[in-house]
N, C-alpha and C positions, 0 to 999 in steps of 0.2 A: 504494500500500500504506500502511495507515495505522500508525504504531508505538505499542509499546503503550502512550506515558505519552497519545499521542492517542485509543484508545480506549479506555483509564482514564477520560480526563476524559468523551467520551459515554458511558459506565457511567456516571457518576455525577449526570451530567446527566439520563441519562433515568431514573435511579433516583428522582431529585428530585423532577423533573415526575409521576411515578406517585405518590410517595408526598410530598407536598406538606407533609405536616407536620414532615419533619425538612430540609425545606431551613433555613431558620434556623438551626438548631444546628449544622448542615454548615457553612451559610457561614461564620461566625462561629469553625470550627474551623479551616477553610483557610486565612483570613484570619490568624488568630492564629498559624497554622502558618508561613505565606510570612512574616511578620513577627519571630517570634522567630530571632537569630541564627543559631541552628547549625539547625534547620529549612528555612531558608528558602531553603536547596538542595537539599532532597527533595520543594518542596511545589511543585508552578508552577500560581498563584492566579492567574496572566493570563491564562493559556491557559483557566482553568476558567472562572471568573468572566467573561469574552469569554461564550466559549459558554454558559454557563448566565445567562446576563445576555439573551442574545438568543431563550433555546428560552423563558424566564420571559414576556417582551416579547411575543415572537410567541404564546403560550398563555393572555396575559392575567391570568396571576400578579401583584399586586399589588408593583412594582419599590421603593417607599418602605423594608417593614421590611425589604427581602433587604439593600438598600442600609445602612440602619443596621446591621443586624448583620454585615455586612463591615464599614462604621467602626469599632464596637465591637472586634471581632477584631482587626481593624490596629494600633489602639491597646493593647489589652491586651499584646499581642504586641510592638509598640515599648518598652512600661512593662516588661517581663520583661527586655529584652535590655538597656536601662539601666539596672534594679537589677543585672543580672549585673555590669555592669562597676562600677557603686558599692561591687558589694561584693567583687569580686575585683581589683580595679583593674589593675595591668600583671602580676598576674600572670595574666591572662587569655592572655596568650602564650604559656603552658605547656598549655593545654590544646588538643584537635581541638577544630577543624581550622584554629587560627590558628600552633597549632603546628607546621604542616606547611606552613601559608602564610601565614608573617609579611609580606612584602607587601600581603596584605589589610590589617591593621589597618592599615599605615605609612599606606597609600595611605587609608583613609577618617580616620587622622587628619591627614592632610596637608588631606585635604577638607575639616575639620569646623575647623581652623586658617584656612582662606581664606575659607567662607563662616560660620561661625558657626552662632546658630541657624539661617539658612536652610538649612543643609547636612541639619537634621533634617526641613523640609518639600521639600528636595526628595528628599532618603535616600528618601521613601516608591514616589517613581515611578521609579526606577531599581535595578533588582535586581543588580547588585553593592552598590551604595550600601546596600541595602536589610537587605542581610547585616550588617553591622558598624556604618553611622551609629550606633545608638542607642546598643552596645555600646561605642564611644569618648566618647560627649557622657557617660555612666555613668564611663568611667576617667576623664576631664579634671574628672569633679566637675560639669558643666553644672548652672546654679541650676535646680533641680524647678520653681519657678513658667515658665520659659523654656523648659522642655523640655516640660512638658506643654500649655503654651498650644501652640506648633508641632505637637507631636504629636500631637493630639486633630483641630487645624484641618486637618493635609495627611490624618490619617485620614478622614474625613470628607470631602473633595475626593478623594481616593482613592477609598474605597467607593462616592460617590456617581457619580465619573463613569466608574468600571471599569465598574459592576456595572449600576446606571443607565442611564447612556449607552447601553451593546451592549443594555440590555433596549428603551429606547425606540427605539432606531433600527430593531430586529427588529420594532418592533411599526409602525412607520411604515411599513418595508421590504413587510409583508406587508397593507397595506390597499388 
């Protein structure tokens, strides 16, 4: 039996592939959706991007711009959740849903304390991380040129090898 956030995501997958000219703007919203903080538990961009990464591949969909505009998305979406905490700083803890689960923040800033910037390139491939990295590197102040070099770079190896990857593999798989 398939649940319905599984055939949400084929609804949207074969809505793409019918209608080809709004997968970019789709991706790009997903992407920016799984990436801004408090979204980024309502959106599951792995499970779609997997699948629409591979129906794209195997249908001969052009996988370069769908891949850029997940980069784009991921990063937009990263840039949103670190102005949130530049500009609301610790008092981001009064707000949902950190206010309901301050452990999240402790725990990504205890992360973002051990590893530094890398904690923002790797925040992008792990979805707890994913929730809050940017939102703490934005409260601790991280220097903007440091955040956006990392952020832009794991964007980009994100998009490229979610969206990418399941599309070329789909398309290898089916030759």
């Amino acid at each position: 039996m398939i649940s319905g956030l599984e055939q949400l995501t084929r609804d949207l997958v074969e809505f793409m592939r019918v209608h080809q000219e709004w997968a970019i703007p789709i991706v790009f919203l997903v992407a920016f959706c799984e990436c801004v903080a408090i979204l980024s538990w309502l959106v599951p961009a792995t499970m779609f991007f997997t699948a629409f990464g591979a129906a794209a591949g195997a249908s001969g969909l052009d996988l370069v711009p769908l891949a850029i505009s997940a980069s784009l998305g991921a990063g937009t979406g990263f840039l949103v959740s670190y102005w949130a905490g530049l500009f609301l700083g610790p008092r981001v803890h009064d707000y949902w849903p950190f206010r309901n689960n301050p452990q999240m923040l402790r725990k990504g800033h205890d992360f973002f304390e051990r590893w530094g910037v890398a904690s923002i390139l790797i925040g992008h491939f792990f979805g707890p991380l994913r929730a809050v990295i940017a939102v703490v590197a934005g409260i601790v102040r991280m220097p903007a040129l440091q955040f956006h070099m990392a952020n832009w770079l794991a964007s980009f190896a994100w998009g490229f090898g979610l969206l990418y990857g399941a599309g070329r593999l789909a398309e290898f798989m089916t030759r």
